[in-house]
Structure formats: structure tokens, C-alpha cells
VEXZA-534315 format. One record per atom (N, C-alpha, C): residue number from 1; atom name; y negated, z negated, x negated. Coordinates in steps of 0.001 Angstrom, whole numbers, plus 500000, padded with zeros to 6 digits. Each point is the difference from the previous one (the first is absolute). Example, Ala and Ser with C-alpha at 12.3 -4.5 7.8 and 13.67 -1.06 7.14 Angstrom:
# residues 2
<i: 1 | at: N | py: 505690 | pz: 492200 | px: 486810>
<i: 1 | at: CA | py: 498810 | pz: 500000 | px: 500890>
<i: 1 | at: C | py: 498800 | pz: 500000 | px: 499100>
<i: 2 | at: N | py: 498950 | pz: 500720 | px: 500350>
<i: 2 | at: CA | py: 498810 | pz: 499940 | px: 499180>
<i: 2 | at: C | py: 498910 | pz: 499270 | px: 500770>
//
This chain:
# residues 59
<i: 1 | at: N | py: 517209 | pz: 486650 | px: 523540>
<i: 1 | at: CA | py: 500859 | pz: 498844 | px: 499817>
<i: 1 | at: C | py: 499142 | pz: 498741 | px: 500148>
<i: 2 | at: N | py: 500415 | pz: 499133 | px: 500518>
<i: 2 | at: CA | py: 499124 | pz: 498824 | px: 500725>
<i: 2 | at: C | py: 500537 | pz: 499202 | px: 498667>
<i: 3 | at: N | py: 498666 | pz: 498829 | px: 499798>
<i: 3 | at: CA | py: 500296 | pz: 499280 | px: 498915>
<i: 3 | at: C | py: 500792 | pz: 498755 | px: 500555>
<i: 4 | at: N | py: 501089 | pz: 499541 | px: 499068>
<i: 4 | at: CA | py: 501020 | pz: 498840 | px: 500195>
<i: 4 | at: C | py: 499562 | pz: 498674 | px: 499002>
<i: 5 | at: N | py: 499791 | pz: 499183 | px: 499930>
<i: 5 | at: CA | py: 499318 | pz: 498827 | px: 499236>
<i: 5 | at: C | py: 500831 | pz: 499514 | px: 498898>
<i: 6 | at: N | py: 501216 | pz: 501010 | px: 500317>
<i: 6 | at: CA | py: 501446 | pz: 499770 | px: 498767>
<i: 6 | at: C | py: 499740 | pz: 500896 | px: 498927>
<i: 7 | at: N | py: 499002 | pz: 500990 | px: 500566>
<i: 7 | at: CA | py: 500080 | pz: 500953 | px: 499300>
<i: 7 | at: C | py: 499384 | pz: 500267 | px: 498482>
<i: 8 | at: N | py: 499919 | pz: 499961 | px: 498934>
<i: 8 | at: CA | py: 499717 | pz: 500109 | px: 499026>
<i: 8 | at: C | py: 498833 | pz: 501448 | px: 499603>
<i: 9 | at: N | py: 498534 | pz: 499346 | px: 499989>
<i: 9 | at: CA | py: 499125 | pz: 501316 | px: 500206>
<i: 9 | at: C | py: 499683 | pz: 500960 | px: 498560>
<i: 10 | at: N | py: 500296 | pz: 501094 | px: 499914>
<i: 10 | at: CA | py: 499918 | pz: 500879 | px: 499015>
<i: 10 | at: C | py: 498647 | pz: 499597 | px: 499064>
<i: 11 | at: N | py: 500333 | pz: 499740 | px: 498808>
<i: 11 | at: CA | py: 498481 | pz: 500074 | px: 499002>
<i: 11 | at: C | py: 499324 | pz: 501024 | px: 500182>
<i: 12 | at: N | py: 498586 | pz: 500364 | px: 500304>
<i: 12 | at: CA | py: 499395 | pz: 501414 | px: 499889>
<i: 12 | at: C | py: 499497 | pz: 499528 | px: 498738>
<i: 13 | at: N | py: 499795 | pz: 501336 | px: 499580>
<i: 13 | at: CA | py: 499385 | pz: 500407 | px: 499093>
<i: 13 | at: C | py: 498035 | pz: 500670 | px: 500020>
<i: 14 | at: N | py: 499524 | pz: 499484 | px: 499298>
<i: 14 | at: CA | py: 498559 | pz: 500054 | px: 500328>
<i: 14 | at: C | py: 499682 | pz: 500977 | px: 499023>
<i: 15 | at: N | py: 499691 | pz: 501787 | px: 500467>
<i: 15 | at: CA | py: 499426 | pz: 500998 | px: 499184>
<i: 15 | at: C | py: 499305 | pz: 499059 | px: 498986>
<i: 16 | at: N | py: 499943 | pz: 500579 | px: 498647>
<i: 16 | at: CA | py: 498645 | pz: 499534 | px: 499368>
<i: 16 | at: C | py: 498975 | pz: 501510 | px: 499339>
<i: 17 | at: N | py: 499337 | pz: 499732 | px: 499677>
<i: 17 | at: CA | py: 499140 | pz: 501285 | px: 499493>
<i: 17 | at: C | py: 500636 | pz: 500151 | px: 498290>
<i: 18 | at: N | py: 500255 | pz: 500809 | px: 499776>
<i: 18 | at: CA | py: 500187 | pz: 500495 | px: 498140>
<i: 18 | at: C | py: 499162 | pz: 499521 | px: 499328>
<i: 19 | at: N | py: 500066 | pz: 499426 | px: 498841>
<i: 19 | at: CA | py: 498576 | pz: 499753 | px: 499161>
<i: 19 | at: C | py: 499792 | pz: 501137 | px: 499431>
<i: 20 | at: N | py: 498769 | pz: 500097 | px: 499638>
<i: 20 | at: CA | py: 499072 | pz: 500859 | px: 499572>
<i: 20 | at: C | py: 499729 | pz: 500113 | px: 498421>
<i: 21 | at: N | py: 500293 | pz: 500714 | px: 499472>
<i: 21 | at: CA | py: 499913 | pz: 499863 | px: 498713>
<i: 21 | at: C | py: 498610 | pz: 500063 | px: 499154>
<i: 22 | at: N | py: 499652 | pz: 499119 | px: 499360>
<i: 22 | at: CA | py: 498458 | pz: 499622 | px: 499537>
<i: 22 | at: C | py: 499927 | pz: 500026 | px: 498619>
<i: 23 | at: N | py: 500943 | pz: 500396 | px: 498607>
<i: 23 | at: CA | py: 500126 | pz: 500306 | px: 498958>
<i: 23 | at: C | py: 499898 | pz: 501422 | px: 500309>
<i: 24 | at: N | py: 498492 | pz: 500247 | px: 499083>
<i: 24 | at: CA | py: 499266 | pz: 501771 | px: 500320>
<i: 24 | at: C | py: 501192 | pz: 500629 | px: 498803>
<i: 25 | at: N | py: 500528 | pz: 499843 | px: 498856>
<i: 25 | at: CA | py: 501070 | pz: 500780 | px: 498770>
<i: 25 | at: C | py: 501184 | pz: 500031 | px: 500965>
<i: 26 | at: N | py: 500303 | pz: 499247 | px: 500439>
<i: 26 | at: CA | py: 501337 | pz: 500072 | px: 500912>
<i: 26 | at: C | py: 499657 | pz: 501318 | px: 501089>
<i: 27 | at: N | py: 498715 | pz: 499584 | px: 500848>
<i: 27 | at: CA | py: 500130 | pz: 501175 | px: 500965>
<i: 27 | at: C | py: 499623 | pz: 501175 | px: 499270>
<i: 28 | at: N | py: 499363 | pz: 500173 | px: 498878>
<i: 28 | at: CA | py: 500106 | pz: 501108 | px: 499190>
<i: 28 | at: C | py: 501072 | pz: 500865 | px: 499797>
<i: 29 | at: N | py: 501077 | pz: 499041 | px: 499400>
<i: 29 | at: CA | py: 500865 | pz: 500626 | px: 499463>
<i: 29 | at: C | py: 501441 | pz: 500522 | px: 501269>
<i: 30 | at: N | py: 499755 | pz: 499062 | px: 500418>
<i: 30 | at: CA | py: 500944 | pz: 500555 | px: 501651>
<i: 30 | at: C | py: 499569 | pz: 501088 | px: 500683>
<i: 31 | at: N | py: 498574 | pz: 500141 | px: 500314>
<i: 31 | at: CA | py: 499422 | pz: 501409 | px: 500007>
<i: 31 | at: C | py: 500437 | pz: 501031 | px: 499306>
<i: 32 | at: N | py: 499921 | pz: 499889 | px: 498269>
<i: 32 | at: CA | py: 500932 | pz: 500800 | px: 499291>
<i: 32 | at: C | py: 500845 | pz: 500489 | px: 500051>
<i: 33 | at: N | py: 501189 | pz: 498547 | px: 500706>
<i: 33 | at: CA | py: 501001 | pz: 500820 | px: 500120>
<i: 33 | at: C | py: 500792 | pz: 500873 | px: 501119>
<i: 34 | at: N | py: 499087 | pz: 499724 | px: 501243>
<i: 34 | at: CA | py: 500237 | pz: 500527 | px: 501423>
<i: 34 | at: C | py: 498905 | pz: 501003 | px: 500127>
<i: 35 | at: N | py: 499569 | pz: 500445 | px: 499045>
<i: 35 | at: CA | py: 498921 | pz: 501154 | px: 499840>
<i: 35 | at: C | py: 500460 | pz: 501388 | px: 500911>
<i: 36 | at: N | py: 500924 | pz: 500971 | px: 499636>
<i: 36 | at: CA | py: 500967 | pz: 500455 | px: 500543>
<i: 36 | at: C | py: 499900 | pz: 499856 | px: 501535>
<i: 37 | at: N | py: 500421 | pz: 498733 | px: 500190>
<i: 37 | at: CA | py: 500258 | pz: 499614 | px: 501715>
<i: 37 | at: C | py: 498930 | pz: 500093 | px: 500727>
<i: 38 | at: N | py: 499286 | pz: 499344 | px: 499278>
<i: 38 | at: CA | py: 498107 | pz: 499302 | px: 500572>
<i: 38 | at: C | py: 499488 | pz: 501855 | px: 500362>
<i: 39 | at: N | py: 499949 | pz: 501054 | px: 498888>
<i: 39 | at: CA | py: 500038 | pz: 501221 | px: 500521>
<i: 39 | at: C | py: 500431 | pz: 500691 | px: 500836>
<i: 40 | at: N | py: 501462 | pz: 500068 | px: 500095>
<i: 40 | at: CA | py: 501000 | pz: 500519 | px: 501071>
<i: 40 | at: C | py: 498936 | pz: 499123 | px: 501680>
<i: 41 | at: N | py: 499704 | pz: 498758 | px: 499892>
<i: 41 | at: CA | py: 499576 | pz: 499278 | px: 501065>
<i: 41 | at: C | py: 498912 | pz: 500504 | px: 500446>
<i: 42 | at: N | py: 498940 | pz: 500206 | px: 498692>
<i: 42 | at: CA | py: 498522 | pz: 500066 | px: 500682>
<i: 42 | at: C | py: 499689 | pz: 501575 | px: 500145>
<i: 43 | at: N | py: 500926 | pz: 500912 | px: 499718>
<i: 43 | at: CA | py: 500286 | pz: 500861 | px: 500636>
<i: 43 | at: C | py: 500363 | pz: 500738 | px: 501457>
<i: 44 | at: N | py: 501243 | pz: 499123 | px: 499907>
<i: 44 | at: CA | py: 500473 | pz: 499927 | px: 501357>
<i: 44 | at: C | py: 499086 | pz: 499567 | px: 501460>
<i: 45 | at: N | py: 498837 | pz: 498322 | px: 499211>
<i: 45 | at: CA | py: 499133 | pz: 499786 | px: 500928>
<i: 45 | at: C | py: 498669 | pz: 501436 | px: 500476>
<i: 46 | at: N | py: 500024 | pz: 500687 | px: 498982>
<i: 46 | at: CA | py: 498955 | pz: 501185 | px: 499967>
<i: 46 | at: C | py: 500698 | pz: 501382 | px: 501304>
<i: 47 | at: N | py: 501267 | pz: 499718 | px: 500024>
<i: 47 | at: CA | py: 500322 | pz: 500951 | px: 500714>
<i: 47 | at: C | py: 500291 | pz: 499899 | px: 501190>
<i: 48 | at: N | py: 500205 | pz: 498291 | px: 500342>
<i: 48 | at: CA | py: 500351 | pz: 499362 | px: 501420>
<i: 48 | at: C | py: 498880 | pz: 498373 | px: 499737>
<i: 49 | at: N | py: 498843 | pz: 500185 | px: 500930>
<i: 49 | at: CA | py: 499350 | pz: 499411 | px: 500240>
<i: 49 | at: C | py: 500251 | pz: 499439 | px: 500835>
<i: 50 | at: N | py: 499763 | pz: 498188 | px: 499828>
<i: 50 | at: CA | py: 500232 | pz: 499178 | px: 501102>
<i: 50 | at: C | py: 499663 | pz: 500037 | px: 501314>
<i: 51 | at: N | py: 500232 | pz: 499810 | px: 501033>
<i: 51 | at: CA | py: 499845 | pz: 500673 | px: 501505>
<i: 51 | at: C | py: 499283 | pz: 498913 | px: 500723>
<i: 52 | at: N | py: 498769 | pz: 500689 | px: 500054>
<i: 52 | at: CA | py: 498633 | pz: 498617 | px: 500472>
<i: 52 | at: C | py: 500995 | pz: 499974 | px: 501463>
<i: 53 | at: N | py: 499398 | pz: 498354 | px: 500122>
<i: 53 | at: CA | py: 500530 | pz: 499528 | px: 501379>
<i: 53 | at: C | py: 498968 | pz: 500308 | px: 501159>
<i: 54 | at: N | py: 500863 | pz: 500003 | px: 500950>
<i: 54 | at: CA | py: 499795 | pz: 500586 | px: 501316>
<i: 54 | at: C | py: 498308 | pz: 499628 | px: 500730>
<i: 55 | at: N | py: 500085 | pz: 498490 | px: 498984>
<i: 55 | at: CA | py: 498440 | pz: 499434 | px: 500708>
<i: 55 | at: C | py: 498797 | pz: 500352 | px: 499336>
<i: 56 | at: N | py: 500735 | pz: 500297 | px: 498916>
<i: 56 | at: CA | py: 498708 | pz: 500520 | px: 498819>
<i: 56 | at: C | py: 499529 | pz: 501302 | px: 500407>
<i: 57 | at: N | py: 500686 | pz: 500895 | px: 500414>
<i: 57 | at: CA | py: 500014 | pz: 501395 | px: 500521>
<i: 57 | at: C | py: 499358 | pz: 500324 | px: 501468>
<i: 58 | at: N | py: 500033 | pz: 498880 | px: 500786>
<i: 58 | at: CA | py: 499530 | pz: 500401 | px: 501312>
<i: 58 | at: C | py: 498172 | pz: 499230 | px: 499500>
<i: 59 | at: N | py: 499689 | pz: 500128 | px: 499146>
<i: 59 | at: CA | py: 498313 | pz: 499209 | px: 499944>
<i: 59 | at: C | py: 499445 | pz: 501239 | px: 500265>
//
């Protein structure tokens, strides 16, 4: 669609990054409670290892 000078241009929206959480009792206790999950996960990573890329592999 070709731009028209009538046309009214859509706001984008600019990704931003998540903040990072920097209270160590907080990430403690959230750990706590996704304990469970965080297992089920680092499990799962143990059984399906990330798949080196193609350039790393031909050295």
C-alpha cells in the first residue's frame, strides 16, 4: 500500500527489554516458589540439548 499524506501513520510500538530483578529475598523466594517448574525445566534441558549452530560445527 503506497503511502497517502492524508493518511494517519500507525504508532509503533518500541520492544523494550523486562527489568531484571535485583532484590536477592525476592529472587529467593520466587525460586521457591517455581521450584517444581525450574525442575521439570532443567530437566527437560538435560534431555534435549540446545542445537549448536551450523557455523560453530563446521570449525
Amino acid at each position: 500500500m503506497a503511502y497517502d499524506r492524508g493518511m494517519i501513520q500507525p504508532k509503533r510500538k518500541h520492544p523494550t527489554a523486562p527489568e531484571s530483578e535485583t532484590d536477592l529475598l525476592r529472587i529467593h523466594l520466587l525460586s521457591q516458589e517455581h521450584d517444581d517448574e525450574n525442575w521439570e525445566f532443567r530437566s527437560w534441558l538435560k534431555q534435549n540439548p540446545p542445537i549448536k549452530s551450523m557455523a560453530s560445527s563446521m570449525r
